[in-house]
C-alpha positions in Angstrom: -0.5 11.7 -14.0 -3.7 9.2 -13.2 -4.4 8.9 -9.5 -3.3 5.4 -7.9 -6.2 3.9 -6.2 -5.3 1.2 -3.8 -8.2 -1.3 -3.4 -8.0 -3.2 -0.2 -10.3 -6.4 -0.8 -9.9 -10.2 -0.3 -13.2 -11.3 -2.2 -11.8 -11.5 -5.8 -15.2 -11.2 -7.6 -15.7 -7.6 -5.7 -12.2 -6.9 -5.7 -11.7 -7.2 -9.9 -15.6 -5.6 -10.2 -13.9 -2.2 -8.1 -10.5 -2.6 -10.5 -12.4 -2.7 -13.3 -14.2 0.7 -12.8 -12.0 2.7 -11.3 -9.3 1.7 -15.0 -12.5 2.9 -16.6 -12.5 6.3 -14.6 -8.9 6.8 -15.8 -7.5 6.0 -12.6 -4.7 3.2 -12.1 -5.6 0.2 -9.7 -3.3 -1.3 -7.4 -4.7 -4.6 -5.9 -4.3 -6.0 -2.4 -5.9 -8.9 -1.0 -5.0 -8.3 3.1 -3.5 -5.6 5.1 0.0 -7.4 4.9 0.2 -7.0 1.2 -1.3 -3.4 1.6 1.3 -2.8 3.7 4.2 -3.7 1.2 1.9 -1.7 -1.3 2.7 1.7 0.2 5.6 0.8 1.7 6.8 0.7 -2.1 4.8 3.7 -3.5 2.5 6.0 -1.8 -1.1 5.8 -3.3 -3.0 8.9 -3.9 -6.4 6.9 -2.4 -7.6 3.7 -0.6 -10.5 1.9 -1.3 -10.2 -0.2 1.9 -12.7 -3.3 3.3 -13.4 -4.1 6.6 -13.0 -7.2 6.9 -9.8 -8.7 6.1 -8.2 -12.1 6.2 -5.6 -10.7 8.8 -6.3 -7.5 10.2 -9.5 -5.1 10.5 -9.7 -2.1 8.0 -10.6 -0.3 11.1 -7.0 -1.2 12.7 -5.2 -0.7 9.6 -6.6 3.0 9.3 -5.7 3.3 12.5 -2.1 3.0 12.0 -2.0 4.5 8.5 -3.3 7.5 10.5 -0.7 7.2 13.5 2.3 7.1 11.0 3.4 10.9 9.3 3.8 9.4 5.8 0.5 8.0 5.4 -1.5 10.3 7.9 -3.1 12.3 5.1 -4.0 9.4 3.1 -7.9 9.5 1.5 -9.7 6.7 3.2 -12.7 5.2 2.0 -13.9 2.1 4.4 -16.3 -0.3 2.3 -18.1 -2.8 4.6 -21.4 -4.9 4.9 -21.7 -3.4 8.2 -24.5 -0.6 8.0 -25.5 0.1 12.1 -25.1 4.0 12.7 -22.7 2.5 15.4 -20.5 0.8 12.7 -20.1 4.2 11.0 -19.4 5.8 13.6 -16.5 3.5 14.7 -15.3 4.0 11.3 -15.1 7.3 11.1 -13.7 7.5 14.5 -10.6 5.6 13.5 -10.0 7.9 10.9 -11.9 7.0 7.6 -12.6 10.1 5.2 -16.3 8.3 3.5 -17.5 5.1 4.4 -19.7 2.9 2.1 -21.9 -0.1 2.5 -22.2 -3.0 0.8 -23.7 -3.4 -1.8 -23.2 -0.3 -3.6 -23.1 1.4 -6.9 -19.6 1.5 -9.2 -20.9 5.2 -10.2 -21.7 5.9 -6.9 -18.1 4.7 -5.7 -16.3 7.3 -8.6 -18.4 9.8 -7.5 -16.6 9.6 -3.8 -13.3 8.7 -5.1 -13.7 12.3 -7.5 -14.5 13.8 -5.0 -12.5 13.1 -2.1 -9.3 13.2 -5.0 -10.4 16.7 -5.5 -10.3 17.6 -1.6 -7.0 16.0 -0.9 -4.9 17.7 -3.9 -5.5 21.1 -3.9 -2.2 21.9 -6.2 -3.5 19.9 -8.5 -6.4 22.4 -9.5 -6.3 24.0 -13.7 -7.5 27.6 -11.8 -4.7 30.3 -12.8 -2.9 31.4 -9.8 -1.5 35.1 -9.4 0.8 36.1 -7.2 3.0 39.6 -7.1 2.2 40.2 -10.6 3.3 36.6 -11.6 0.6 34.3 -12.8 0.4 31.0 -14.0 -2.4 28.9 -16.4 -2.0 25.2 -15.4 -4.3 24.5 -18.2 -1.9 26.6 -20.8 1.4 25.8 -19.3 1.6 29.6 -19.3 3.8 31.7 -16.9 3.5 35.4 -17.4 4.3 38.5 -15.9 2.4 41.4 -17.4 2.7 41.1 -20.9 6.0 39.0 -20.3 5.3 35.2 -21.1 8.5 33.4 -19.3 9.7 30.2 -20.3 9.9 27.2 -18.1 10.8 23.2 -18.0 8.0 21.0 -16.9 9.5 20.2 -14.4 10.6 24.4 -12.8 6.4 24.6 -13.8 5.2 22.0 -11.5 7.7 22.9 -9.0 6.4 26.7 -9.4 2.9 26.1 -9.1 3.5 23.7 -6.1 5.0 26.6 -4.3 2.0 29.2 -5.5 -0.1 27.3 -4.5 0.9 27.4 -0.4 2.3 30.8 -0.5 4.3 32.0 2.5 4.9 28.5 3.9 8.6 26.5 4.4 8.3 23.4 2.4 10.6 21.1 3.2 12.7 19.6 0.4 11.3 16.1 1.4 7.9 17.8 1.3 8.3 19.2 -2.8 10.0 16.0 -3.5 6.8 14.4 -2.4 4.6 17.2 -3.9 6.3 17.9 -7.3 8.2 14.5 -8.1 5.5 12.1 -6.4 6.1 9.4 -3.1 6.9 6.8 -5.9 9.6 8.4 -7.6 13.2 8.1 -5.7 15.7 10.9 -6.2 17.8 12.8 -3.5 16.8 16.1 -2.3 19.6 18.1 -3.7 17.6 17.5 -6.6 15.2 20.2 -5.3 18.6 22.5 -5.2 19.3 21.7 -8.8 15.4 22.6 -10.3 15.1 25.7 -7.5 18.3 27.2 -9.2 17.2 26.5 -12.8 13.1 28.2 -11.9 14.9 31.4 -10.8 16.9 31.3 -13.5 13.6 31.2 -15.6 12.2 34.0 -13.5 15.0 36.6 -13.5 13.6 38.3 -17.0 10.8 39.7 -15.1 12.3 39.9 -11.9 10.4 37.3 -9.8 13.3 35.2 -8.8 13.0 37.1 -5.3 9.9 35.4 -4.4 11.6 32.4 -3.7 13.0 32.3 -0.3 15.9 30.2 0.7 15.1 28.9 4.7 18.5 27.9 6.1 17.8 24.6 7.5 14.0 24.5 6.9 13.2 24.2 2.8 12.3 27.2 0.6 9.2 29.3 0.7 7.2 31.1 -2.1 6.8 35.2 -0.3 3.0 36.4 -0.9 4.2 39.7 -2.6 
């Protein structure tokens, strides 16, 4: 699925200039023109990034990162702070409300997608095509391959996602809220006995080669994935 990129601007010439470039990198644009409309933005559906200006009609980008970074929801959100403002003490203040990169004005569209990769990459580790192998279970992200040994087991799209998502933290209680968020995405609405439902159908999938035991109900808590 193509990262949403949330581009905070109210200068429509650099606002459509951004758009246009990051629908050329493959990533889908979502426009706002002040933090009010921002605000309804990911109230509806959690972005994956923010390009977000300084100055706005209504409310600094400074404030607004400020509470995006107070609130749990948003608090891990990528935040990149664009801004005519280039003093060391500027960046500093923008980094100090809780910014990820920080760019001035005027910059380059290929320097912009080179951030935006980048800080992508750092903020969705489960979204990496390395295999991942864990008690003799492994899974290809880039083959849609689950094996164990010479056993190739067969799962849904959906059991896969939800598989790799728990490989890839192994040991820790996810919350159902938390895989809902993780496999299913902020955007998409669908109650958490959901989770139940696909858990039940991936151990299913894994009880050929036995793995089905590596997936750990937490009474009150979520479910965990056991290292070994």
């Amino acid at each position: 699925m193509n990262a949403k990129v949330l581009i905070i601007e109210d200068e429509p010439a650099i606002r459509e200039l951004i758009a246009v470039n990051i629908r050329h990198a493959g990533y889908t644009p979502i426009l706002a023109v002040d933090a009010a409309s921002a605000r309804r933005q990911i109230d509806a559906a959690l972005p994956d990034l923010i390009l977000l200006d300084w100055m706005l009609p209504d409310q600094s980008g400074v404030e607004l990162t400020r509470r995006l970074r107070a609130e749990a929801r948003t608090r891990d959100l990528p935040i990149i702070l664009l801004t005519a403002r280039a003093e060391e003490s500027d960046k500093l203040q923008g980094f100090d409300s809780g910014a990820d990169d920080y760019m001035t004005k005027p910059f380059s569209p290929r320097e912009l997608l080179a951030r935006v990769r980048a800080l992508l990459r750092r903020s969705a580790p489960e979204a990496s095509q390395d295999p991942v192998e864990i008690g003799g279970l492994r899974l290809e992200p880039d083959t849609f391959r689950v094996t164990a040994g010479e056993q190739t087991l067969k799962l849904g799209p959906t059991e896969f996602r939800l598989l790799h998502y728990l490989m890839r933290y192994p040991d820790r209680v996810l919350s159902r809220g938390k895989l809902l968020d993780g496999v299913w995405g902020d955007h998409v609405f669908i109650e958490e006995r959901t989770v139940d439902v696909h858990i039940r159908r991936l151990r299913l999938a894994l009880q050929p080669s036995g793995h089905e035991r590596l997936i750990e109900t937490v009474r009150g808590g979520g479910y965990r994935f056991l290292p070994a």
